[in-house]
N, C-alpha and C positions, 0 to 999 in steps of 0.2 A: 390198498392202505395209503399209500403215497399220493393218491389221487386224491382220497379224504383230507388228508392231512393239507394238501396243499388248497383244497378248496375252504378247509377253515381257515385259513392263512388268509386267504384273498377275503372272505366277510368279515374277519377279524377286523383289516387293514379297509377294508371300506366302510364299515362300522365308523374304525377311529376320524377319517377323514371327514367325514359325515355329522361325527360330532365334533370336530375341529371347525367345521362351517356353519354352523348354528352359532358359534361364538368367536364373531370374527368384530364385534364391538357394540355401539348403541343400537336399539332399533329406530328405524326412522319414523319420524313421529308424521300424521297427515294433518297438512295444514292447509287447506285447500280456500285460496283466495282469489280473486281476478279483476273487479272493479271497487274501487274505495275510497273513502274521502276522507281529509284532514278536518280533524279538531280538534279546539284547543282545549282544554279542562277548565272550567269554568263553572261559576252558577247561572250561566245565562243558557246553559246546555240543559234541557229540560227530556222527561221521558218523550213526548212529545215531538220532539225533534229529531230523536234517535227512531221513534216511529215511522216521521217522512222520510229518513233516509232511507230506511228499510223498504216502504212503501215506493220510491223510486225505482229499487232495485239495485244499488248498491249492498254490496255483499261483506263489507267490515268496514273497520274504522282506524287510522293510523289517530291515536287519542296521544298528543302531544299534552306534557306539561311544565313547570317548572319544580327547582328543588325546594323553591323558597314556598309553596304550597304545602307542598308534604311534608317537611322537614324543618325546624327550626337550627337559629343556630346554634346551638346545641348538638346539632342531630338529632333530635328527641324527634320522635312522631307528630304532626298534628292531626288530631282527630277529623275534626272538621272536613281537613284535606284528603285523606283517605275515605268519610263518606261518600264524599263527594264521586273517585275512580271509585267504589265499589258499588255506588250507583249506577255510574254510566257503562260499568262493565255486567251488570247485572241486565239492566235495559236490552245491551246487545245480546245477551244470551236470551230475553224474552221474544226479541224480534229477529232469530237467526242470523248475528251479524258477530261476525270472528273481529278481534282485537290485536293492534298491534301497540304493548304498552311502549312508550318513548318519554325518554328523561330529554326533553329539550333543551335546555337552560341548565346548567350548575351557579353558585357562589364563585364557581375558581372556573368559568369559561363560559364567557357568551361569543357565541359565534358572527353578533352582528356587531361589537364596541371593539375597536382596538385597544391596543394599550395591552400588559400583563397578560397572562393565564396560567396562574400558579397551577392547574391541572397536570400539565409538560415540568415545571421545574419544582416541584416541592411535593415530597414524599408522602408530609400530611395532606394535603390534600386529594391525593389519589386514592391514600385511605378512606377518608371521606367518600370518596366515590365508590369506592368498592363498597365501602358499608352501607352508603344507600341503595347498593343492590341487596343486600346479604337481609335489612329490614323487608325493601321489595318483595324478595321471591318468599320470605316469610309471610308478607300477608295476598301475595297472589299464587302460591303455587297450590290451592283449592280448585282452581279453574281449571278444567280440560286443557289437557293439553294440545286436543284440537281446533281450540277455540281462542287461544290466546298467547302471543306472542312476546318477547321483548326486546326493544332496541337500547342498546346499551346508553349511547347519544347521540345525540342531533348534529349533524355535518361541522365535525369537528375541523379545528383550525391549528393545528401546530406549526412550530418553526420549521422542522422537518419532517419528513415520510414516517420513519423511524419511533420519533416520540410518542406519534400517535398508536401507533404500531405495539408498539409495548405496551400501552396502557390497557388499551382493549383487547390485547387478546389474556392480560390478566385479570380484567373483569371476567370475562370470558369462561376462566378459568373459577375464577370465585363463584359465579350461576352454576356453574359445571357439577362445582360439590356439590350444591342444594339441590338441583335439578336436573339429573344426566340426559333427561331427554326433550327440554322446553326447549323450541325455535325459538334460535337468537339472529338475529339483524344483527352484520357487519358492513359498516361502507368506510370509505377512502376515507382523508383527509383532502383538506381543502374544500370544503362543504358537501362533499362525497357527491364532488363532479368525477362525472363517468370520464373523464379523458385524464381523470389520477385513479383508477381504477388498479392499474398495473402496479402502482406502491404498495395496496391495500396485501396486508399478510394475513393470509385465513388460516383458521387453525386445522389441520389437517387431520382428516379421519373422522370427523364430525358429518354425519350423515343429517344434524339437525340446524343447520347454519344457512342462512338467505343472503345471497347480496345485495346491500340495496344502494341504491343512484339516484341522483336527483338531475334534473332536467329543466335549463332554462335558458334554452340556445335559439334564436340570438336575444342576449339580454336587452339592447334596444328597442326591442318588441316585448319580449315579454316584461319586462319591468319598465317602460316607457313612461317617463317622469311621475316617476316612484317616487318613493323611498331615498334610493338608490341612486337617484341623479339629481337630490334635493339641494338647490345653490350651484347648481350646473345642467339645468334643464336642456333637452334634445330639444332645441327651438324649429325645427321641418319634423314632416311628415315620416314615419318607417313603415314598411313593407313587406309582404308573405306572399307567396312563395318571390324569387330573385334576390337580388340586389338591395342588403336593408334600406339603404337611402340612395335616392335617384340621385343620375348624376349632374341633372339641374341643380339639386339642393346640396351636391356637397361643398360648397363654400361656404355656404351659411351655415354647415352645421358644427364648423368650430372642433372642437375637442373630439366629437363622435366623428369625424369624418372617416376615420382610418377605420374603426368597426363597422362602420356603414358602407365600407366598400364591400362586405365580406357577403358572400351571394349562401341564402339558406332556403332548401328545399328539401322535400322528402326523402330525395337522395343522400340529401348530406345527411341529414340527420339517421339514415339509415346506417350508413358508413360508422355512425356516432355509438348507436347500441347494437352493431356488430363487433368494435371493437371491443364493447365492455363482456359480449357473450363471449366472444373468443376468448377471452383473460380465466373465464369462470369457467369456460367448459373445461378445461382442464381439474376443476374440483368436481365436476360433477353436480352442481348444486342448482337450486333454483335463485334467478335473478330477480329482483323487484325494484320498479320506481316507483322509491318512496315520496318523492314531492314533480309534481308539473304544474305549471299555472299560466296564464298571462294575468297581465294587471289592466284592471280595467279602462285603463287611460288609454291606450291602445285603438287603432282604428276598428271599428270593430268585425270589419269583412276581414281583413287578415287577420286578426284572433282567433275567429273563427274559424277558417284555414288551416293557419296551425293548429288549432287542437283539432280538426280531424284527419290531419297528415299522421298527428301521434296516435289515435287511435286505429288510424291503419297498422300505423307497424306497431304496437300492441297488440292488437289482433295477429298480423301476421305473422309475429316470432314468439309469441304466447309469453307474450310480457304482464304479469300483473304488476297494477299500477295503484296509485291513491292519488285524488284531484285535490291540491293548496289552492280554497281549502271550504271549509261551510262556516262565512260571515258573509255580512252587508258589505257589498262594495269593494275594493280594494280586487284581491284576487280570488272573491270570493264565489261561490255559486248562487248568491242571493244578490240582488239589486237593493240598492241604498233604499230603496222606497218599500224594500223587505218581502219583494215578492222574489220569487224563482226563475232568475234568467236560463229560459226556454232555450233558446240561442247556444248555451254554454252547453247545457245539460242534454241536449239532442247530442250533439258534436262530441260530449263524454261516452254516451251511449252506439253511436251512428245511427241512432232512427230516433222518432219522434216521440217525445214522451209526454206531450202536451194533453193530451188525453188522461192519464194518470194523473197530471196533475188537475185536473177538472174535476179529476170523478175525486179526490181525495177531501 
């Protein structure tokens, strides 16, 4: 009798345990991505396009946009603008390409203009931001959820760690009601450079959370009379793998001298996204670099270079990535002349995709 009694004891007590573990939170959603490319939302984005990406080999699309497309100000919806993402996210669901949606841009924070960003200091406007998710996930949570992601925003810029901090993990928190199990992209502040990775607060217990990291070291090379150093141009030559600028040229090179001593090679840059894994393996989560690029001003044997320094250790640490970005020129994977730099797109790959692009 007592041997009965204590043997339903013990199925009792492994029963409960049993069902105690089946409900220990969200289930984790599969989002299964690896090579990808940035675009921006657009009409110049045609099915066509999302065709050759596809046709490449590329496996999703990190689909950048702004607020001022989707949104008036108002907040009111524009149609227009939402045809537009439910086209191109429609596209990718006919040519098997997963989607990372991103709110680029807001009215209250652009990450390239100094000055303000009522985002950090005014309460209306973080409403605002919330509510353009709370519209969002009303007109994208139709989509699998294996197939479609959202980043809440684009390499955000606060005054401190903290502000940022707070803002997104109560967006965060607002997808959460509508969607308890859609992959959401969190990265740092300060343009969600991997070496602020260690600020970034992740919301914890979330089995459905990406980190994602942007990558553009050293910026001398890769934004090499950009943008970026417009009215202060690198006047000498910069260099992959060593020493960004020789030390013939660092006199002349004025202002870049000091980043130009700085020596970049596959090591270092490995040291760069060990760091950022170490920070994350403690959640457990998967990592992702959401933007890499060089600018095509750049010599072009060291461009090249680097980008397949980074596709090694992509490859090696099973980093999924998205290349900034598919336009003409600039940092793009198309040549101003609008054909497909070969060049870029092997070195994105590690082998040769010249053939595909032949036969297409």
């Amino acid at each position: 009798m007592k041997q009965k009694v204590l043997l339903f004891v013990i199925s009792a007590l492994s029963l409960t345990l049993f069902s105690c573990g089946q409900e220990t939170g969200p289930k984790k959603t599969s989002f299964e991505i690896k090579n990808g490319l940035n675009i921006m939302l657009s009409e110049r984005i045609t099915r066509a396009d999302i065709e050759f990406i596809a046709h490449l080999g590329y496996d999703h699309l990190r689909i950048n946009f702004q607020e001022q497309r989707l949104f008036d100000e108002a907040g009111q919806k524009i149609p227009e603008g939402f045809a537009l993402l439910h086209n191109v996210l429609g596209w990718c669901e006919e040519f098997n390409l997963r989607a990372v949606v991103d709110l680029f841009m807001l009215r209250s924070h652009n990450h390239v203009a100094a000055g303000a960003k009522p985002l950090f200091t005014e309460a209306q406007a973080q409403e605002q931001f919330y509510e353009c998710w709370r519209k969002l996930s009303g007109e994208l949570k139709k989509y699998s959820l294996e197939r479609v992601a959202y980043e809440p925003l684009n390499e955000p810029v606060a005054d401190n760690h903290e502000d940022w901090n707070m803002v997104l993990n109560r967006c965060v928190e607002v997808i959460r009601e509508l969607e308890p199990e859609r992959i959401i992209l969190m990265g740092s502040n300060e343009w969600s450079h991997w070496d602020t990775m260690k600020h970034l607060r992740v919301r914890e217990n979330d089995p459905n959370i990406i980190i994602t990291f942007h990558y553009y070291k050293p910026p001398l090379l890769t934004h090499y009379n950009s943008w970026l150093y417009r009215g202060n141009e690198i006047p000498v030559p910069v260099h992959y793998p060593g020493q960004t600028i020789a030390d013939a040229d660092l006199d002349a090179a004025g202002d870049h001298a000091i980043q130009g001593k700085m020596v970049y090679n596959i090591d270092v840059i490995e040291r760069n996204f060990m760091e950022v894994m170490e920070h994350v393996q403690k959640y457990n989560l998967t990592i992702y670099c959401g933007e890499y690029g060089c600018f095509d001003g750049a010599p072009t044997e060291d461009r090249i270079r680097w980008m397949k320094d980074l596709y090694t250790l992509f490859e090696r640490h099973g980093i999924p990535r998205a290349f900034w970005d598919y336009s003409k020129g600039g940092f793009g994977m198309m040549l101003k002349t609008g054909e497909p730099d070969t060049e870029m797109i092997d070195a994105m790959f590690g082998k040769k995709k010249v053939s595909l692009l032949r036969s297409y």
